[in-house]
C-alpha positions as CSV (number, residue, x, y, z in Angstrom):
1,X,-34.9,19.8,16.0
2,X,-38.0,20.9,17.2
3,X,-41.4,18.9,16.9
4,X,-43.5,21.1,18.3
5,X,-45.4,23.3,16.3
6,X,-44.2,27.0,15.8
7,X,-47.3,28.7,17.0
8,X,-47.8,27.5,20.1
9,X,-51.4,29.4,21.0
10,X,-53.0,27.4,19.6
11,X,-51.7,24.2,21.8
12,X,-54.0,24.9,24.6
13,X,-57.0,25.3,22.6
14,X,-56.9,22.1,20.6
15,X,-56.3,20.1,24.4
16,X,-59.3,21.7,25.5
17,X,-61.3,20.3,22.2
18,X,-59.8,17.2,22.4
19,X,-60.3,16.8,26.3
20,X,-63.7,17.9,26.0
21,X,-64.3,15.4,23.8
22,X,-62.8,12.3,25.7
23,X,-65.6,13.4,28.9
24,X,-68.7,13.3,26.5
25,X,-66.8,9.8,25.5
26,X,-66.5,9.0,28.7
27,X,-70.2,9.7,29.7
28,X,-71.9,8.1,26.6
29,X,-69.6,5.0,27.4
30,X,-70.3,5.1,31.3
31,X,-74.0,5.1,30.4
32,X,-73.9,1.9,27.8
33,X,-72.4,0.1,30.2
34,X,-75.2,0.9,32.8
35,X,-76.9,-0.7,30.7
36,X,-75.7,-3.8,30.0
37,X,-76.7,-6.8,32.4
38,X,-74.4,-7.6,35.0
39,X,-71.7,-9.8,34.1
40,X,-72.4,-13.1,35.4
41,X,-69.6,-14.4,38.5
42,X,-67.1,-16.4,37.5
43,X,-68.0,-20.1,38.0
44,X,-66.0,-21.8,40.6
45,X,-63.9,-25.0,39.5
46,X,-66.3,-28.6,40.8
47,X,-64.6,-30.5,43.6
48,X,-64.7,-33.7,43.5
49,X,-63.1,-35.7,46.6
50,X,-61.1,-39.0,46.0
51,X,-62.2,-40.7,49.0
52,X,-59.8,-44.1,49.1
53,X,-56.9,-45.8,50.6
54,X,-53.3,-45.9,49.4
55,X,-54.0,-46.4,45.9
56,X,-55.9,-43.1,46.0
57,X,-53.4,-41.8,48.1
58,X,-50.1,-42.5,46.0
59,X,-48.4,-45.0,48.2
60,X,-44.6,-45.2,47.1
61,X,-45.3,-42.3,43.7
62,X,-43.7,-38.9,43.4
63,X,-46.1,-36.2,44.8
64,X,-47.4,-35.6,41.3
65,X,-48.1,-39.1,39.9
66,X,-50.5,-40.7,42.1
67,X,-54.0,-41.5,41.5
68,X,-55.5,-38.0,42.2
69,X,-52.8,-35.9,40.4
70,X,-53.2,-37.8,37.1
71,X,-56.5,-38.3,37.4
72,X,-57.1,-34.2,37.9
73,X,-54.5,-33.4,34.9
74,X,-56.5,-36.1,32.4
75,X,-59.8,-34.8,33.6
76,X,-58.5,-30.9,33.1
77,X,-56.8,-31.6,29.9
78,X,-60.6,-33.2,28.4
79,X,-61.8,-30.3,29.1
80,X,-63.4,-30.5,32.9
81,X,-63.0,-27.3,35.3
82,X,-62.5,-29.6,38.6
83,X,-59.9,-29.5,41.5
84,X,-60.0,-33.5,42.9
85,X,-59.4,-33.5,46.4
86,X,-57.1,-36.4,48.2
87,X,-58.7,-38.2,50.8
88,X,-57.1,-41.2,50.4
89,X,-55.1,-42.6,53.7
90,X,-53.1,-45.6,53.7
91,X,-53.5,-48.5,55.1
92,X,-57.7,-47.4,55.5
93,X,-60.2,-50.1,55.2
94,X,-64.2,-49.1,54.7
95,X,-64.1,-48.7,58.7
96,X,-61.6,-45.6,58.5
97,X,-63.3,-44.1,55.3
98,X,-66.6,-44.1,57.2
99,X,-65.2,-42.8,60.4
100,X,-63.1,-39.8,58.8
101,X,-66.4,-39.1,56.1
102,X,-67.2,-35.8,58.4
103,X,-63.8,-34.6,57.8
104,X,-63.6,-35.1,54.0
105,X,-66.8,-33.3,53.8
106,X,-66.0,-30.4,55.9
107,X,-63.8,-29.8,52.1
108,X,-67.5,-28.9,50.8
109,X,-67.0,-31.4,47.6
110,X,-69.1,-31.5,44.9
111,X,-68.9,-34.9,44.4
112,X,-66.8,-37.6,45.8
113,X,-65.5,-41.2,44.6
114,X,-65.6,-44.0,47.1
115,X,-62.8,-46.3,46.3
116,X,-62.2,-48.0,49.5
117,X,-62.2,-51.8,49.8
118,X,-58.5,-53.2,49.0
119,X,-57.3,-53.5,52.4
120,X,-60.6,-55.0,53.7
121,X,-59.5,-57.5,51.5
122,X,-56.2,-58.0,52.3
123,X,-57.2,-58.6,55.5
124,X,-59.7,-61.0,55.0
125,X,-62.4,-59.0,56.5
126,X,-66.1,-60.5,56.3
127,X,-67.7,-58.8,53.2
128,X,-71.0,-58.4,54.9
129,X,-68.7,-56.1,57.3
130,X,-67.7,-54.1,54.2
131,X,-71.0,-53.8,52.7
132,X,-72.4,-52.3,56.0
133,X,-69.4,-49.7,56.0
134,X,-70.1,-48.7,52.6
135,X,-73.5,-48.3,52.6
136,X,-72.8,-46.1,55.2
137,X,-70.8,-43.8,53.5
138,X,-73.3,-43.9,50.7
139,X,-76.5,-43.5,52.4
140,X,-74.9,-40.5,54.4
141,X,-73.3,-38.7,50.8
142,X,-76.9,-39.3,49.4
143,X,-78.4,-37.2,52.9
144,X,-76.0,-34.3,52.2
145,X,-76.5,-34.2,48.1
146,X,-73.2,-35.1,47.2
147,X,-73.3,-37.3,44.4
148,X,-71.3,-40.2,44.6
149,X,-69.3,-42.8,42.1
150,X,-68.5,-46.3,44.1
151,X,-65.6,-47.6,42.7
152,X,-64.8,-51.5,43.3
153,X,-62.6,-54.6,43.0
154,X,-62.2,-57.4,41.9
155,X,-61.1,-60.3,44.7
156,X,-59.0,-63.3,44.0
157,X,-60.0,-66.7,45.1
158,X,-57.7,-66.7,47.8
159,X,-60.8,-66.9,50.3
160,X,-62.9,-68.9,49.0
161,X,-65.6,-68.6,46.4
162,X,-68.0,-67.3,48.5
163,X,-66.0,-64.6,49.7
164,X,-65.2,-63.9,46.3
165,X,-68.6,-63.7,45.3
166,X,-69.8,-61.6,47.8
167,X,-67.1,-59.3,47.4
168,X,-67.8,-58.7,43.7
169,X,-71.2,-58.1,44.3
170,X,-71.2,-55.5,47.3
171,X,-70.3,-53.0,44.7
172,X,-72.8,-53.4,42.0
173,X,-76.0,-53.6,44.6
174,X,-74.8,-50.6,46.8
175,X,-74.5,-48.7,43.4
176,X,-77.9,-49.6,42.5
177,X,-79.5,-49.6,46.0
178,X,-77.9,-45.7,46.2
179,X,-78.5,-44.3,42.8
180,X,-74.4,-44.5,42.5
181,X,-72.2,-44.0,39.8
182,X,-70.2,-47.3,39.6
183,X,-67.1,-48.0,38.7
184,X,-66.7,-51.8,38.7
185,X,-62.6,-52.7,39.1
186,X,-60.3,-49.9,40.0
187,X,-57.0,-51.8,38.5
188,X,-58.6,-53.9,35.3
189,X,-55.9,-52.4,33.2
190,X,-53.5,-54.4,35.5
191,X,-55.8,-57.3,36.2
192,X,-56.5,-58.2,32.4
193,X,-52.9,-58.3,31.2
194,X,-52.8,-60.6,34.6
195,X,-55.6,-62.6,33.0
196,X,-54.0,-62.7,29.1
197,X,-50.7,-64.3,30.3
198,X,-49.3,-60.3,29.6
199,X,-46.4,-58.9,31.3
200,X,-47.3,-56.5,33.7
201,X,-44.2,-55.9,35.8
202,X,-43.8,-52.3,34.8
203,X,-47.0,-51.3,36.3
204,X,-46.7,-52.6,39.6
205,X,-44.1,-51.2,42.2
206,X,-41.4,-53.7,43.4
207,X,-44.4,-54.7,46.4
208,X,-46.5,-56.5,44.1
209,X,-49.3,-54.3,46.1
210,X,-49.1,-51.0,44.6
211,X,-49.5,-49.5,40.8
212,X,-46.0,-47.8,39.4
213,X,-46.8,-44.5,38.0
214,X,-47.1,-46.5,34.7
215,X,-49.7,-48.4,36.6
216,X,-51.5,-45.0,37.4
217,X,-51.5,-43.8,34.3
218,X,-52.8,-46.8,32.7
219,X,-55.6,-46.7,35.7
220,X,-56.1,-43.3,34.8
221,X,-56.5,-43.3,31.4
222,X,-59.5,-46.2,32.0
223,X,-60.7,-44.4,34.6
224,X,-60.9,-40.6,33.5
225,X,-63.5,-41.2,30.6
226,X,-66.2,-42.7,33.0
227,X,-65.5,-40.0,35.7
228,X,-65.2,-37.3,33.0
229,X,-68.9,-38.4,31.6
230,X,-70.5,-39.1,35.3
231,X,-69.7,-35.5,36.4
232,X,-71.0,-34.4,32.9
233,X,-74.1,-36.2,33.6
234,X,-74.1,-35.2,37.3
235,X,-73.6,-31.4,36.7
236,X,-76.3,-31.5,34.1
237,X,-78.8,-32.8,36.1
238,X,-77.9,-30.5,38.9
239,X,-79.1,-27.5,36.8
């Protein structure tokens, strides 16, 4: 069966309407959108470096269940437009964050969270050594403008009480001597079931050392609302 029409003259005529109609259509359109401002460029997603040591590196996790994968994922899924960058290295003490800083930054982030300090204490290092290190790092983040959350520990008695105390405080007075963000125990979801007489095998690795990816995610999901509301804050008073 044929569709077309049976008197095809008039075909050509009605295109030329038609098409005639679609250019004025296309010139009236062509010249609203003149215009209209230009659209704004899309905004690019906040980097925000994880500078650390193993924990922040994922010592002993699966590619995509350390610190900085999990921590991206919850701060994404709230709602955050941020790529987190891992610079953690294991094994680092404040020393090697401090002396790698120019690298991490060459990643132009837009923030970065310290969270070096566990192996300075595993080694018994002299907190006044680890204060120097940090402030450091701190007082050279501050001279480029990248806004900074210090992230700290607590330290058993294992030392002494003075070490201990000295510790524990490097991290509040650097935060406040900086203008930081602070963060003031990296593992408290660990350390207070610790502390209540809890189990807590499930979060450690079989090392004792390390956080399982249970561990992370409990870390994590402490963690993420206080980073989430510091780059909030930090963005906010940026513009």
């Amino acid at each position: 069966m044929n569709i077309l029409p049976e008197n095809p003259p008039f075909l050509p005529f009605r295109v030329r309407r038609r098409s005639g109609k679609r250019q004025w259509r296309g010139i009236v359109a062509a010249l609203v959108l003149a215009a209209l401002p230009a659209a704004a460029p899309a905004q690019e997603p906040l980097r925000l470096a994880a500078l650390g040591d193993s924990l922040t590196q994922g010592y002993g996790l699966p590619a995509d269940q350390g610190l900085v994968p999990q921590l991206q994922d919850w701060l994404r899924g709230a709602g955050h437009d941020v790529i987190v960058i891992n610079a953690g290295v294991s094994g680092d003490t404040t020393a090697g964050g401090l002396s790698r800083l120019d690298w991490t930054l060459a990643d132009k982030p837009d923030a970065m969270i310290v969270a070096l300090g566990g192996n300075d204490l595993l080694r018994g290092i002299d907190p006044a050594t680890s204060r120097a290190n940090l402030d450091a790092i701190l007082t050279r983040l501050k001279a480029e403008g990248v806004p900074a959350m210090l992230v700290g520990l607590s330290a058993p008695g294992n030392y002494g009480p003075d070490f201990q105390q000295q510790f524990a405080a490097m991290f509040p007075d650097l935060a406040r001597d900086h203008g930081a963000a602070l963060y003031p125990d990296l593992l408290s979801p660990i350390t207070q079931r610790y502390a209540a007489g809890e189990s807590y095998r499930e979060l450690m690795q079989d090392d004792g050392l390390h956080p399982s990816a249970a561990g992370v995610k409990a870390i994590v999901a402490a963690l993420g609302p206080a980073v989430g509301e510091w780059l909030q804050d930090t963005m906010a008073s940026a513009n």
